[in-house]
FIKOLZA-1660 file (N, C-alpha, C; in steps of 0.1 Angstrom, whole numbers, plus 5000, padded with zeros to 4 digits):
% residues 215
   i   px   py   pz ch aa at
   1 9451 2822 9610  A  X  N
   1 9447 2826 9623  A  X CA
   1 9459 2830 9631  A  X  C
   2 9456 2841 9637  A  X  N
   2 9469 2848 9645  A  X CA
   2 9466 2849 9657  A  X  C
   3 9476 2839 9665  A  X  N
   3 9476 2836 9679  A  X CA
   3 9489 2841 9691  A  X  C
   4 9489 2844 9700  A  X  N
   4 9495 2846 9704  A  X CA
   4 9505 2830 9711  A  X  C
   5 9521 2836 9711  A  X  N
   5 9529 2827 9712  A  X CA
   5 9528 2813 9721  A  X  C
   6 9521 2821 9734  A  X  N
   6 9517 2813 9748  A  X CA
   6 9508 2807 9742  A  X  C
   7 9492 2808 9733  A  X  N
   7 9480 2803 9727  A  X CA
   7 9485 2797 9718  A  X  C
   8 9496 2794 9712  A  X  N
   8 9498 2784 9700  A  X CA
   8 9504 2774 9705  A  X  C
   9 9513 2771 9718  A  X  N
   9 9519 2765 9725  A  X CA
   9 9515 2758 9733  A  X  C
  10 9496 2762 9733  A  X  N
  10 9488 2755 9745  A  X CA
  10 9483 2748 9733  A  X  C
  11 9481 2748 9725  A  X  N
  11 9472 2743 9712  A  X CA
  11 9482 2728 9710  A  X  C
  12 9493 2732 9704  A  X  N
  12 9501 2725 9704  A  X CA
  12 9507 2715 9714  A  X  C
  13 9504 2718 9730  A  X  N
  13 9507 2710 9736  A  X CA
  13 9490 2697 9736  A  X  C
  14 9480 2702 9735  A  X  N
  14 9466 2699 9734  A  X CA
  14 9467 2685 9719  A  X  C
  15 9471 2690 9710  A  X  N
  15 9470 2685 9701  A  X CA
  15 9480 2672 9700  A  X  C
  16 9491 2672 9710  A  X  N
  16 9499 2659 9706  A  X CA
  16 9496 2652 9718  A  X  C
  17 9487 2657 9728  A  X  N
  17 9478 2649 9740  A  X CA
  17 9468 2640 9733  A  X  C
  18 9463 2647 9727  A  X  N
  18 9452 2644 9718  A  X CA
  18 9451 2631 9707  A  X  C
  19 9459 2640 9697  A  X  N
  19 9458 2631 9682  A  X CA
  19 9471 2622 9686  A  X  C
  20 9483 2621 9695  A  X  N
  20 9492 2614 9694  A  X CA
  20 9492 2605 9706  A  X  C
  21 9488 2611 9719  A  X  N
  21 9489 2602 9732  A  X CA
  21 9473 2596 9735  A  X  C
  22 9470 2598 9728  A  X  N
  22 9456 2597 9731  A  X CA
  22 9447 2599 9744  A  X  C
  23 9448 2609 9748  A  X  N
  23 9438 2616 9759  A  X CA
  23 9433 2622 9753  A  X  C
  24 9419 2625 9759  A  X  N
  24 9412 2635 9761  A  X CA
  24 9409 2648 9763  A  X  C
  25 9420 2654 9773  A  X  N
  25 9422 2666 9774  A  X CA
  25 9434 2669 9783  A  X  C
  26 9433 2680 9790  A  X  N
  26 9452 2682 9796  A  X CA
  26 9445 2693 9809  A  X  C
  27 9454 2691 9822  A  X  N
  27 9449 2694 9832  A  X CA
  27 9454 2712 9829  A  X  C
  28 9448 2721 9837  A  X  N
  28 9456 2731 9835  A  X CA
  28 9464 2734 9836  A  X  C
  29 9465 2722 9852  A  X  N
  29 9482 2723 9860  A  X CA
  29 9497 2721 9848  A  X  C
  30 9493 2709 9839  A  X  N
  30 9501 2707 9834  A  X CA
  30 9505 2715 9822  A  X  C
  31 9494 2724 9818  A  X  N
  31 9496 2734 9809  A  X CA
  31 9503 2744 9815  A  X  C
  32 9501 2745 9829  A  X  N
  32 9507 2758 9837  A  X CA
  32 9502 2769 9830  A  X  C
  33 9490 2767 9834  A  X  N
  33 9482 2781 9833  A  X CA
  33 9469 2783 9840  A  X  C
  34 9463 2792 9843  A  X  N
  34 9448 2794 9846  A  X CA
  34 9433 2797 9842  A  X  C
  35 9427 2790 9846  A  X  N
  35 9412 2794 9836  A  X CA
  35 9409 2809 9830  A  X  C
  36 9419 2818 9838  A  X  N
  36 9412 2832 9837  A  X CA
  36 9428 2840 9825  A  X  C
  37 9438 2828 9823  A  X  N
  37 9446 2830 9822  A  X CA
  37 9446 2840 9804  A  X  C
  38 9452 2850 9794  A  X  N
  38 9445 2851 9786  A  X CA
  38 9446 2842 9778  A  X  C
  39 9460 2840 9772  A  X  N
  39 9463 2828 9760  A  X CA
  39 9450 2819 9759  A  X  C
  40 9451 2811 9771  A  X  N
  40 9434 2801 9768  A  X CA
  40 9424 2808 9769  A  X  C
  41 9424 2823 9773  A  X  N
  41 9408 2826 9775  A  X CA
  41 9404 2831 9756  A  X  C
  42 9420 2836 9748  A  X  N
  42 9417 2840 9737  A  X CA
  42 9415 2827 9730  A  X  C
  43 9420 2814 9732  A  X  N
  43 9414 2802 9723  A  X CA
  43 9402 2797 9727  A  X  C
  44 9395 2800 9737  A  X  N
  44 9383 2799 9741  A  X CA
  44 9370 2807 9734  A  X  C
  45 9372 2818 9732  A  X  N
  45 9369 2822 9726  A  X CA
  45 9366 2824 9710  A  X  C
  46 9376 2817 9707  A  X  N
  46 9378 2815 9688  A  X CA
  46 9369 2805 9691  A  X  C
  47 9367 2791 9705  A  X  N
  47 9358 2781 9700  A  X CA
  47 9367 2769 9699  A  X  C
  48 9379 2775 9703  A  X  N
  48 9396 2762 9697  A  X CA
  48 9393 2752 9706  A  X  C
  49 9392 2756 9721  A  X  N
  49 9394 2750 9731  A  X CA
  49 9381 2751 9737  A  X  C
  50 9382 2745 9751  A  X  N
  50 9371 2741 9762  A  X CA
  50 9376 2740 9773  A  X  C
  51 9372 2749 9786  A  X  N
  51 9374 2746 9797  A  X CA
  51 9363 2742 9805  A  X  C
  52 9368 2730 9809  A  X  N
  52 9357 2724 9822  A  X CA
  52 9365 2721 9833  A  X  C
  53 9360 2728 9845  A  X  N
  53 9367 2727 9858  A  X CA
  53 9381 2731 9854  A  X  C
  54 9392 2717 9861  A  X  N
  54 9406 2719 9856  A  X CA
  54 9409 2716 9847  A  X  C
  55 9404 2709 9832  A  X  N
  55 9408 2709 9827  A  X CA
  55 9403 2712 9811  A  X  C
  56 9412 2708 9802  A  X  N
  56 9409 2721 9788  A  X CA
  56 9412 2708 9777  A  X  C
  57 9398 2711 9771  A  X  N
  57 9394 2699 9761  A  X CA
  57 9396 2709 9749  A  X  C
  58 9404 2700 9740  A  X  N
  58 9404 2708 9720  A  X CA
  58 9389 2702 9717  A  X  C
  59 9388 2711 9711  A  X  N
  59 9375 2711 9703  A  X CA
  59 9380 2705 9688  A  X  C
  60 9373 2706 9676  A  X  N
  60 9377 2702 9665  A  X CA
  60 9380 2713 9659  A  X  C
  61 9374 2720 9659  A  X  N
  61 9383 2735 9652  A  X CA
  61 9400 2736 9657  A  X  C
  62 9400 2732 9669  A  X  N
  62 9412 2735 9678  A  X CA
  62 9423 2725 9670  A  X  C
  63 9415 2713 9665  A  X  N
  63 9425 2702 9666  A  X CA
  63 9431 2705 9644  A  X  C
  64 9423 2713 9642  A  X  N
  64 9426 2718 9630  A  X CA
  64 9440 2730 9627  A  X  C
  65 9439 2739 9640  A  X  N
  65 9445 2749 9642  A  X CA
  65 9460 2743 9649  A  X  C
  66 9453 2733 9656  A  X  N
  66 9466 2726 9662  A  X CA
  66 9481 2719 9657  A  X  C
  67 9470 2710 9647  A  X  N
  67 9480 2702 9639  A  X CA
  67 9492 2709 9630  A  X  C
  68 9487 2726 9628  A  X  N
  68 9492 2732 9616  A  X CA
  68 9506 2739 9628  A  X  C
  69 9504 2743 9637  A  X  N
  69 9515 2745 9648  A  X CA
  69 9522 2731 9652  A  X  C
  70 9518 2722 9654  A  X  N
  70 9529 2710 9654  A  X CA
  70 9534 2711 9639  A  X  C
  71 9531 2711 9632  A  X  N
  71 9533 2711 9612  A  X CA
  71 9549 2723 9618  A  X  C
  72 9546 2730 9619  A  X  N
  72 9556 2745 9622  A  X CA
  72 9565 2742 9631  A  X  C
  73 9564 2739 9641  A  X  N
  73 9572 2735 9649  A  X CA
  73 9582 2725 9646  A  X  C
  74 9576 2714 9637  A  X  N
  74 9588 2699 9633  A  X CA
  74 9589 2702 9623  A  X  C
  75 9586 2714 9613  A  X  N
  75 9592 2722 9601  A  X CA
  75 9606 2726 9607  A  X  C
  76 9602 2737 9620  A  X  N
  76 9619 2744 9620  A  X CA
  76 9624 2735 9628  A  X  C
  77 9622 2721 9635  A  X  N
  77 9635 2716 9641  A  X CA
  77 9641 2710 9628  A  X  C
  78 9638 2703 9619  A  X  N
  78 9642 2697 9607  A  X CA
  78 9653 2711 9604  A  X  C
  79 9644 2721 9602  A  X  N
  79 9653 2731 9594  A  X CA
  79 9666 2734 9603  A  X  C
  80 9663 2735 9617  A  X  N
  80 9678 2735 9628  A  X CA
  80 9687 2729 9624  A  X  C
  81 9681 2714 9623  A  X  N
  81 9693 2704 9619  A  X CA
  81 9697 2704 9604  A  X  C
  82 9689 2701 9594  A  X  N
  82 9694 2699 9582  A  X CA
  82 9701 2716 9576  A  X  C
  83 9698 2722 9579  A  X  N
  83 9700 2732 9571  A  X CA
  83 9709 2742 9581  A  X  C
  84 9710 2745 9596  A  X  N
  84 9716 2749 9601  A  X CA
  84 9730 2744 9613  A  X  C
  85 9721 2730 9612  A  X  N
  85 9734 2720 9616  A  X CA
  85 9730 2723 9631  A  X  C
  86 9721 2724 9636  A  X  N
  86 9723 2728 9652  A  X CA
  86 9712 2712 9653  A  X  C
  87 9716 2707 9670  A  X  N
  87 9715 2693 9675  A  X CA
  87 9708 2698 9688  A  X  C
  88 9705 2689 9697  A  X  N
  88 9702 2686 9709  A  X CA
  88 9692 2699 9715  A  X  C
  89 9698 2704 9725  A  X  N
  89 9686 2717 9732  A  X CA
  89 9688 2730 9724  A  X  C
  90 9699 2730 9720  A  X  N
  90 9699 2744 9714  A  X CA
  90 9691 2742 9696  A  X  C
  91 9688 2734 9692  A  X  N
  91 9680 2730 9678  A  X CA
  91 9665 2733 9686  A  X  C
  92 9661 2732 9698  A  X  N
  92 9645 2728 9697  A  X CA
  92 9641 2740 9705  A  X  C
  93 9656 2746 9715  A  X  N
  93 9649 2763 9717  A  X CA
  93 9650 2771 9704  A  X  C
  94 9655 2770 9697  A  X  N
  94 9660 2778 9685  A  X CA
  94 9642 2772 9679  A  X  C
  95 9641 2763 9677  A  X  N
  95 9630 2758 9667  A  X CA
  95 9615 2762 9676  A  X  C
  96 9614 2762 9687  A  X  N
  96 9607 2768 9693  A  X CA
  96 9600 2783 9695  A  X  C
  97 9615 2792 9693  A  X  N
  97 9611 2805 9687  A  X CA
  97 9607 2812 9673  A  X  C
  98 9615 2801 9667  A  X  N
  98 9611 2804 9654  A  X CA
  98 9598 2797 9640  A  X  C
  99 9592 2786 9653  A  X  N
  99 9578 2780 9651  A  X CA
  99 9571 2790 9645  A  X  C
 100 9573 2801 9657  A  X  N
 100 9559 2813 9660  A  X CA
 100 9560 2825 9654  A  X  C
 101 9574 2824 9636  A  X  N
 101 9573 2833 9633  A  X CA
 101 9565 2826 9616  A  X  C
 102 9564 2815 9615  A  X  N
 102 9564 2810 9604  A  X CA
 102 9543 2814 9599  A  X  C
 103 9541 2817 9592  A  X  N
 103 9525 2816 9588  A  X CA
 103 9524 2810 9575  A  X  C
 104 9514 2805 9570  A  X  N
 104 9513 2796 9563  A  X CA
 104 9516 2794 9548  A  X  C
 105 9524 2806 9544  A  X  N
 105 9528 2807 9531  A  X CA
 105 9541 2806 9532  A  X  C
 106 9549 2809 9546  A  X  N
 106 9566 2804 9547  A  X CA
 106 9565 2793 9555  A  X  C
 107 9559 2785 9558  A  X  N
 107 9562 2772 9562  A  X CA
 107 9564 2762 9550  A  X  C
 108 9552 2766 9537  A  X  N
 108 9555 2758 9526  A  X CA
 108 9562 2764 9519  A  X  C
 109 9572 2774 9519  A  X  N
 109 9586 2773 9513  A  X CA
 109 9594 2765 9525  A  X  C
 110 9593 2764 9534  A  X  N
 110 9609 2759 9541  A  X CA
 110 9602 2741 9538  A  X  C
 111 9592 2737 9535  A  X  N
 111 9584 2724 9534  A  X CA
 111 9596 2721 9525  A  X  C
 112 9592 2732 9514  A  X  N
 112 9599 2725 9498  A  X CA
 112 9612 2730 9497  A  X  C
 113 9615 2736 9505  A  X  N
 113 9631 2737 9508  A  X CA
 113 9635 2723 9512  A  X  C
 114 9630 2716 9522  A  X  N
 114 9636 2707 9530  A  X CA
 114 9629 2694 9523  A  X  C
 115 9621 2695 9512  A  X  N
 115 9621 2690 9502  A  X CA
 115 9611 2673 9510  A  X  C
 116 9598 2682 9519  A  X  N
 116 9591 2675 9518  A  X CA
 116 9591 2664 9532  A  X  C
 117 9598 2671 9540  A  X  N
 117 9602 2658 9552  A  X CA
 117 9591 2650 9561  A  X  C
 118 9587 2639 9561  A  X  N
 118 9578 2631 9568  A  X CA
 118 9576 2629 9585  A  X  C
 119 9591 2629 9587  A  X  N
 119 9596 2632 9600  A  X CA
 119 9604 2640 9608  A  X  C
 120 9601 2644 9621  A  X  N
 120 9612 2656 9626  A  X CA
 120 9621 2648 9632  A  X  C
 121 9633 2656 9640  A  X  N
 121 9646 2648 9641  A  X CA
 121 9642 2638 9654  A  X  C
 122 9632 2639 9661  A  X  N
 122 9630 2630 9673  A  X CA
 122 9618 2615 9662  A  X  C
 123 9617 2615 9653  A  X  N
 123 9612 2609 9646  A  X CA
 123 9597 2605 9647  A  X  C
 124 9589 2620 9650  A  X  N
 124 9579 2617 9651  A  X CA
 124 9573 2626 9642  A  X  C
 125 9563 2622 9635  A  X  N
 125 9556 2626 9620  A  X CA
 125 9554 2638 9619  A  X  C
 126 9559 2645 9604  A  X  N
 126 9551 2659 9604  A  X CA
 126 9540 2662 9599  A  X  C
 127 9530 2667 9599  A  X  N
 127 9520 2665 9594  A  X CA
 127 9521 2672 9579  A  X  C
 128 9516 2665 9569  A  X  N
 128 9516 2674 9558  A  X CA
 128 9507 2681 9554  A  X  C
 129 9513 2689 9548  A  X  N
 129 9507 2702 9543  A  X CA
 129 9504 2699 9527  A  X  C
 130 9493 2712 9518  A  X  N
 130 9489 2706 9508  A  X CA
 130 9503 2705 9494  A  X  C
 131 9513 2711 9500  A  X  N
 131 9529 2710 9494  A  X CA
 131 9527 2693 9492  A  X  C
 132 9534 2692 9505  A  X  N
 132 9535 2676 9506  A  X CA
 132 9526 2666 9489  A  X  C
 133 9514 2670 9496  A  X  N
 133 9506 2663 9493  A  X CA
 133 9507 2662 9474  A  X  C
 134 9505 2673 9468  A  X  N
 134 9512 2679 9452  A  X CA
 134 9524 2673 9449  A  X  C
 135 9529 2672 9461  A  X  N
 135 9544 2666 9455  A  X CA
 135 9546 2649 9455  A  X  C
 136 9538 2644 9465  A  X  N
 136 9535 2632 9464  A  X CA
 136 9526 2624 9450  A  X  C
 137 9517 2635 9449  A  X  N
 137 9513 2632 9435  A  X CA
 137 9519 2629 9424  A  X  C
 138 9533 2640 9423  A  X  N
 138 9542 2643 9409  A  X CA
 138 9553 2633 9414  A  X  C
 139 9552 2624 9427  A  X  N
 139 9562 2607 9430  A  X CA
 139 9569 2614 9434  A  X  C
 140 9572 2622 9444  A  X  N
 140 9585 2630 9455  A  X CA
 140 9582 2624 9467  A  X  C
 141 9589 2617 9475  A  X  N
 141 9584 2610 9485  A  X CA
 141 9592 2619 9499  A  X  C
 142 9599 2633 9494  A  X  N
 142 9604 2634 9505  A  X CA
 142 9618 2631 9516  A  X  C
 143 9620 2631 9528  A  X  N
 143 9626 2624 9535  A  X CA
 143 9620 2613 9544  A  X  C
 144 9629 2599 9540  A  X  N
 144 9617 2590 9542  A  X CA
 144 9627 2579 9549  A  X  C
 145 9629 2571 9562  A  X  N
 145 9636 2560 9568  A  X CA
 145 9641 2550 9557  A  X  C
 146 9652 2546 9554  A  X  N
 146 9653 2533 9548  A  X CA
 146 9645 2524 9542  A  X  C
 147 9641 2522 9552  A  X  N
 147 9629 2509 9555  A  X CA
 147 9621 2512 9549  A  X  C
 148 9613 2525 9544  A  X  N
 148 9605 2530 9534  A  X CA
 148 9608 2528 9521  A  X  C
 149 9618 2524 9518  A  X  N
 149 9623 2524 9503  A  X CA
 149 9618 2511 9496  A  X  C
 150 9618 2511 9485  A  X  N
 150 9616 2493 9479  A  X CA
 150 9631 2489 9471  A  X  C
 151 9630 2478 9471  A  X  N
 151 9643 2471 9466  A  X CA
 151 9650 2476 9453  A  X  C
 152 9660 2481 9450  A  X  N
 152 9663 2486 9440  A  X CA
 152 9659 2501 9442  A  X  C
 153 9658 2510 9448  A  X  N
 153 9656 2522 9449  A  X CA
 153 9669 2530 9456  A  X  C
 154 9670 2538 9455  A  X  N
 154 9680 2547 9458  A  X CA
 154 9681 2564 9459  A  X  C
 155 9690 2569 9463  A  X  N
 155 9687 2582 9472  A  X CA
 155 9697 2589 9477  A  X  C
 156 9695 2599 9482  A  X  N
 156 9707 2608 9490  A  X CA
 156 9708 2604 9504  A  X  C
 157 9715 2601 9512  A  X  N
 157 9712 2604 9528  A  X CA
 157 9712 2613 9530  A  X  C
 158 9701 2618 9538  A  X  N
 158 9699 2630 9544  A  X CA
 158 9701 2634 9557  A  X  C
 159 9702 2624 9568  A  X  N
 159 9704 2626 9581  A  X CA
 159 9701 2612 9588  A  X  C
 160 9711 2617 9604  A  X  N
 160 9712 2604 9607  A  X CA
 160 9707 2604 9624  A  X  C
 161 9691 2597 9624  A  X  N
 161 9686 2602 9637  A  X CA
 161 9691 2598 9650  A  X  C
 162 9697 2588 9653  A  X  N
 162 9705 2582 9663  A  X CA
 162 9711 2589 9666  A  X  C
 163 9707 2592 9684  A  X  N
 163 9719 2598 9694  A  X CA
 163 9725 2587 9701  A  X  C
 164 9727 2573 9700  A  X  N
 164 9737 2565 9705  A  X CA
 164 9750 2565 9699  A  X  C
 165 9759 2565 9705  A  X  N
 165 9772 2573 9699  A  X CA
 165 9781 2561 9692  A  X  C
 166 9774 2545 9699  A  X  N
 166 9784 2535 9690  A  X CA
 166 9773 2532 9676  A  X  C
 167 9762 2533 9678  A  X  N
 167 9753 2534 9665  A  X CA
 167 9758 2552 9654  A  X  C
 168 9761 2555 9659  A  X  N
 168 9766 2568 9650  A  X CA
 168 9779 2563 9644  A  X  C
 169 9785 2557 9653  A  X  N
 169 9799 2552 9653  A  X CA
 169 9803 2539 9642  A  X  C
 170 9792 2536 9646  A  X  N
 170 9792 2522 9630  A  X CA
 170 9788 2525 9617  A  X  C
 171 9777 2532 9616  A  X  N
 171 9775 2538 9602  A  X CA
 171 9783 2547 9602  A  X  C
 172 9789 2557 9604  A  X  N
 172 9800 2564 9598  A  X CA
 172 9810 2556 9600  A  X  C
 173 9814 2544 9604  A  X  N
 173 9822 2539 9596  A  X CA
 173 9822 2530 9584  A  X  C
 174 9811 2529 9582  A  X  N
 174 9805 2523 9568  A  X CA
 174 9808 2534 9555  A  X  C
 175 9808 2546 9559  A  X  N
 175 9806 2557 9548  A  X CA
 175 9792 2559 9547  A  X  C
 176 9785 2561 9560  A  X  N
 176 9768 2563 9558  A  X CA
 176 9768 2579 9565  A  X  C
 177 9772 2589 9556  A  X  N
 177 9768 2597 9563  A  X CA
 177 9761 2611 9554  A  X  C
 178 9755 2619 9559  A  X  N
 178 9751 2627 9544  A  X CA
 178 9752 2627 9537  A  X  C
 179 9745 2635 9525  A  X  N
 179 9752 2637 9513  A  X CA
 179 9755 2625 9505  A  X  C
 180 9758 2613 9509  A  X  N
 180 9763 2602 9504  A  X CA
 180 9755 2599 9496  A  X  C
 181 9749 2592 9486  A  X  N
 181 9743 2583 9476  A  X CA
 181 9745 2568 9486  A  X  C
 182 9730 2563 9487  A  X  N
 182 9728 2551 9490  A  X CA
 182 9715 2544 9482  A  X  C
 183 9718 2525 9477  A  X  N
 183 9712 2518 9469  A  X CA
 183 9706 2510 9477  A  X  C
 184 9698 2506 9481  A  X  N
 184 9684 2495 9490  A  X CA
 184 9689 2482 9480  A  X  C
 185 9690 2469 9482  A  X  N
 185 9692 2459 9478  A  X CA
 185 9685 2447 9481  A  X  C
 186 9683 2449 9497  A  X  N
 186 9674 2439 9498  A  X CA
 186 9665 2439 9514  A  X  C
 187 9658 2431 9515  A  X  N
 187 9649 2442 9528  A  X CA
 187 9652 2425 9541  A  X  C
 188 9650 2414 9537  A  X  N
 188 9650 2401 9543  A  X CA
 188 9664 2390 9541  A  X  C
 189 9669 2387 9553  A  X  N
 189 9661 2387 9568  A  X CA
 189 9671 2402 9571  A  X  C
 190 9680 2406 9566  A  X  N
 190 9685 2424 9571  A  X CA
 190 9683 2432 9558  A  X  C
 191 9683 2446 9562  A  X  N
 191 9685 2453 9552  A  X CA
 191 9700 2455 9546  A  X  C
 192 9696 2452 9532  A  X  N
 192 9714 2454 9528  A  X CA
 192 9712 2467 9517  A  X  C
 193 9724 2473 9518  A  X  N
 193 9721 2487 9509  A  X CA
 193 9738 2489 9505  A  X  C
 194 9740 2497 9497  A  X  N
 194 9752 2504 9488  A  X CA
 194 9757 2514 9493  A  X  C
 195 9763 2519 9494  A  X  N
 195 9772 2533 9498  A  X CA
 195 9784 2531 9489  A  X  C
 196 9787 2541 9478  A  X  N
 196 9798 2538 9469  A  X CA
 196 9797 2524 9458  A  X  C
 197 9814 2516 9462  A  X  N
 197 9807 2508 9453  A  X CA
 197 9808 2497 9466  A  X  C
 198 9807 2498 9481  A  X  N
 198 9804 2490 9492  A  X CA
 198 9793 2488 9495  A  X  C
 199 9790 2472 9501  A  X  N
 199 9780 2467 9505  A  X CA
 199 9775 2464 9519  A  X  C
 200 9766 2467 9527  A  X  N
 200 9768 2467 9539  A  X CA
 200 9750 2460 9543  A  X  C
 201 9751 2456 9560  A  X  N
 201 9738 2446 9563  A  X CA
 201 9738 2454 9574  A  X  C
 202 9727 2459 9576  A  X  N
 202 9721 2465 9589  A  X CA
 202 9710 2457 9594  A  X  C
 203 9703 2454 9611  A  X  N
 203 9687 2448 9617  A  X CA
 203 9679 2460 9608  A  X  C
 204 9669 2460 9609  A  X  N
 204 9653 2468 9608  A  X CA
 204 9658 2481 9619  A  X  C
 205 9660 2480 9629  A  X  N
 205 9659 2489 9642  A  X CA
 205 9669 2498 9633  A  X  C
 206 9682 2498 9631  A  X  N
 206 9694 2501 9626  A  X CA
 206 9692 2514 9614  A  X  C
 207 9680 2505 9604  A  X  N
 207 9677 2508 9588  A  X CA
 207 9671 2518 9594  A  X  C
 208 9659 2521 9599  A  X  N
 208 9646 2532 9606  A  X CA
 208 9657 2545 9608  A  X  C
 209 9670 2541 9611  A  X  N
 209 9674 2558 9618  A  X CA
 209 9682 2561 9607  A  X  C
 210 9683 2560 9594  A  X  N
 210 9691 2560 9585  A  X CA
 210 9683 2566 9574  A  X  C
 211 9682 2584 9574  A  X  N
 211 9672 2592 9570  A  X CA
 211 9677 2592 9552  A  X  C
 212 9667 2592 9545  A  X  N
 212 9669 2594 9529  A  X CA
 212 9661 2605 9522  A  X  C
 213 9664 2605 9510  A  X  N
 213 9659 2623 9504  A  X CA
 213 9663 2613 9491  A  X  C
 214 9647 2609 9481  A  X  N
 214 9652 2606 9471  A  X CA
 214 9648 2623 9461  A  X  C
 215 9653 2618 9448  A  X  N
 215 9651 2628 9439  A  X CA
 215 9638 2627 9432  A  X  C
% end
């Protein structure tokens, strides 16, 4: 379905109101737009959306059409970061424009490019696509937090979600940083894991931002 850029942006604001914060619907004010406005009057019209008075309720069609633009959107911030190295505001306006060029046959190459990722870099879930799903079947788990792993398992690091600068600061000086090969050893009372032939103990909080890509 082909939406215009402003209508996929209302969808997508609707849908992480929705399925993630749990409301009901979203005022127009806060969408910054107007009943007569077109972007909502063309999702209105598909049946995506619902306006009553000020405010604009997803319908279930909507929340189908929705999910797949959040899906797009934490596809290319992932791709900003992992693949073009870009961080902070310039990753999520970059990722923002380039949401809106993706349709649904190049989203699942950049999926299996990026080889499947569960989370975007603010660490909130991507939705999967039927890629995902095929590959979970054939035991590809993706990019998946530490703490996801089981004991004796092992992996690439793939990225490291913490913007606290002395938490960035500690694991690279561990030798935790991309690229690296890391071993899970044990999960209780800390996570202890391998880098090389070094042994190191992280809390739980610590393990979560310590992104992995097994094979």
């Amino acid at each position: 379905m082909n939406n215009s850029s402003k209508a996929e942006d209302i969808l997508e604001a609707l849908w992480i109101a929705v399925v993630e914060d749990g409301d009901n619907s979203i005022s127009l004010q806060d969408l910054q737009v107007s009943a007569d406005d077109q972007p909502l009057v063309e999702l209105a019209e598909q049946a995506l959306v619902e306006v009553k008075g000020a405010r604009v309720y997803l319908r279930h069609e909507g929340r189908v059409e929705g999910e797949k633009v959040v899906r797009r959107h934490r596809l290319s911030e992932r791709l900003m970061m992992d693949i073009f190295d870009l961080k902070g505001a310039s990753a999520n306006n970059k990722a923002c424009e380039f949401e809106h060029l993706l349709n649904e046959g190049i989203d699942t190459k950049i999926c299996t490019l990026l080889n499947h990722p569960t989370t975007c870099p603010h660490g909130k879930a991507i939705p999967p696509g039927p890629c995902c799903l095929e590959a979970r079947k054939k035991g590809g788990m993706g990019v998946v937090p530490l703490t996801e792993l089981q004991v004796g398992e092992e992996g690439e690091i793939a990225y490291l979600s913490t913007e606290d600068p002395k938490k960035m600061q500690k694991l690279m000086s561990m030798g935790v940083l991309p690229g690296s090969s890391i071993r899970l050893s044990r999960t209780f009372p800390t996570y202890i894991f391998h880098v090389g032939n070094s042994e190191f103990a992280v809390d739980e909080q610590l393990a979560q931002e310590i992104f992995v890509r097994q094979p």
